[in-house]
C-alpha positions in Angstrom: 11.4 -29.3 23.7 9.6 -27.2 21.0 10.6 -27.9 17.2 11.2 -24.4 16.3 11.4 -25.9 12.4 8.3 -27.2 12.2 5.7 -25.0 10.5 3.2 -24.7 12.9 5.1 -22.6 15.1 6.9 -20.3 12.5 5.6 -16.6 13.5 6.6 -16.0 10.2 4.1 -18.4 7.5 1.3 -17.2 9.7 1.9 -13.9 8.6 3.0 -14.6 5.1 -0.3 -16.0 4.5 -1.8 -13.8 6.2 -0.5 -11.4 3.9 -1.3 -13.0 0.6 -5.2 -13.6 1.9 -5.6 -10.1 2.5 -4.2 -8.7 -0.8 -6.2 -11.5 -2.6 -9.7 -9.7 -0.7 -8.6 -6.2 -2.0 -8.0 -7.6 -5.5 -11.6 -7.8 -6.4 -12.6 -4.2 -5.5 -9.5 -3.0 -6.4 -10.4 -4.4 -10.3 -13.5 -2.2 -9.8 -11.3 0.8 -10.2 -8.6 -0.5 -11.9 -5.4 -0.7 -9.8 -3.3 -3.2 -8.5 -2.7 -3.5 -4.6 0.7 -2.1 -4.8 -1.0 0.9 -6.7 -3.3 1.6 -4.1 -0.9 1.5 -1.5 1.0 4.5 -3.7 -2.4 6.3 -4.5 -3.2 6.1 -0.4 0.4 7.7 0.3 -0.8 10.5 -2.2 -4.6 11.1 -1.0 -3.0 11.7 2.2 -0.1 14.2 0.7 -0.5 15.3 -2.9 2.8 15.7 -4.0 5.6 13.4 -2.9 9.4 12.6 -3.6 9.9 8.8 -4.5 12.4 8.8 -2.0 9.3 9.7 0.6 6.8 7.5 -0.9 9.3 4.9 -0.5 10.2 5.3 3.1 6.3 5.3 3.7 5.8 2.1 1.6 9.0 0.4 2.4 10.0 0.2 -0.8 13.1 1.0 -2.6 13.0 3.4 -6.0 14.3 0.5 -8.1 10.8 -1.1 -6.9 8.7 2.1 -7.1 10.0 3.3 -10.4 8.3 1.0 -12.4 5.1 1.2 -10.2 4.8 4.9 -10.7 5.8 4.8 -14.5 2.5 2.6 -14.8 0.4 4.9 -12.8 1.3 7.8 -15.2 0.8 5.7 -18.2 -2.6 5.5 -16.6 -2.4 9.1 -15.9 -3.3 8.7 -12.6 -0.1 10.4 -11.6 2.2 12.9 -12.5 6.0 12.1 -12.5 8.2 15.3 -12.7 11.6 16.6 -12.0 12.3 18.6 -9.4 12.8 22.0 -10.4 15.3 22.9 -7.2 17.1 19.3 -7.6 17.0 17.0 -11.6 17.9 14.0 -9.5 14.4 14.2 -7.5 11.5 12.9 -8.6 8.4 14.7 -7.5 5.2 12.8 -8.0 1.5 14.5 -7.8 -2.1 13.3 -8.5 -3.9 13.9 -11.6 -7.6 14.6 -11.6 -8.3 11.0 -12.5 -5.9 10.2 -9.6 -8.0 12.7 -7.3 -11.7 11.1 -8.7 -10.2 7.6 -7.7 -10.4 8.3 -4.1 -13.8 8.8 -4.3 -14.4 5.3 -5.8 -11.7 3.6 -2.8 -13.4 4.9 -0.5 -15.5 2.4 0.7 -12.9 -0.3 -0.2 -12.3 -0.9 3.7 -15.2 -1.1 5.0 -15.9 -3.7 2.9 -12.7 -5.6 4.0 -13.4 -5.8 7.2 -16.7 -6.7 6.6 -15.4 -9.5 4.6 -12.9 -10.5 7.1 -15.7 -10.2 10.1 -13.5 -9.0 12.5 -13.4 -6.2 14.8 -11.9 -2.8 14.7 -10.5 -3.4 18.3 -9.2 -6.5 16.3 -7.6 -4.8 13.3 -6.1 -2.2 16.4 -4.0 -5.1 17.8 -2.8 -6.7 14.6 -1.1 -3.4 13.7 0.0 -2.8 16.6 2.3 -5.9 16.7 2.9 -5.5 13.3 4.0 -1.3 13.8 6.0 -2.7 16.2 8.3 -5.7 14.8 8.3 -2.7 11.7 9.3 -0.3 14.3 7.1 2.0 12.4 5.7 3.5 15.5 
């Protein structure tokens, strides 16, 4: 009978670390430009959408406001963002790129390419791992 405690067959460590090698790749290109990984992740929710709720950036990211508050306080400190109250509703937070927020994408874009160059895997590759991945999220 299988262990189901020992480590090597966890679905979950695999992925875990997983996880953490990956973010570690972005972190040097993403010090190019000056963001963190959880930055980006915002900044791609906004090149695809210019302004956002925090409420909808945080159903997109998974992340809570009490997370994405500071986050966004950080990237408008940067002025990379724009944090403003909705005029139709003070209790929303709208959030919109600045033009340095705008340039950025420019720089990003190549970021990954260069990832999966790094990784030397396949797009057909990548294709399946978020698929599984979409669905344990349910995101699709």
């Amino acid at each position: 009978m299988k262990d189901l405690l020992k480590l090597d067959n966890q679905l979950c460590f695999p992925l875990y670390a997983l996880s953490r090698e990956i973010i570690q790749r972005y972190r040097p290109h993403l010090d190019e430009i000056g963001l963190t990984y959880p930055q980006y992740l915002v900044l791609m929710v906004l090149w695809e959408n210019d302004k956002q709720t925090v409420n909808q950036i945080g159903q997109k990211l998974l992340l809570d406001s009490g997370t994405l508050t500071p986050l966004l306080k950080r990237l408008e400190q940067k002025e990379i963002v724009l944090r403003q109250r909705s005029t139709v509703d003070e209790r929303v937070v709208e959030i919109s790129l600045t033009t340095i927020g705008i340039e950025l994408k420019k720089k990003a874009k190549c970021i990954p390419e260069k990832l999966i160059q790094e990784l030397e895997i396949t797009q057909e590759e990548i294709d399946s791992i978020r698929s599984i991945a979409d669905k344990i999220l349910k995101l699709k």
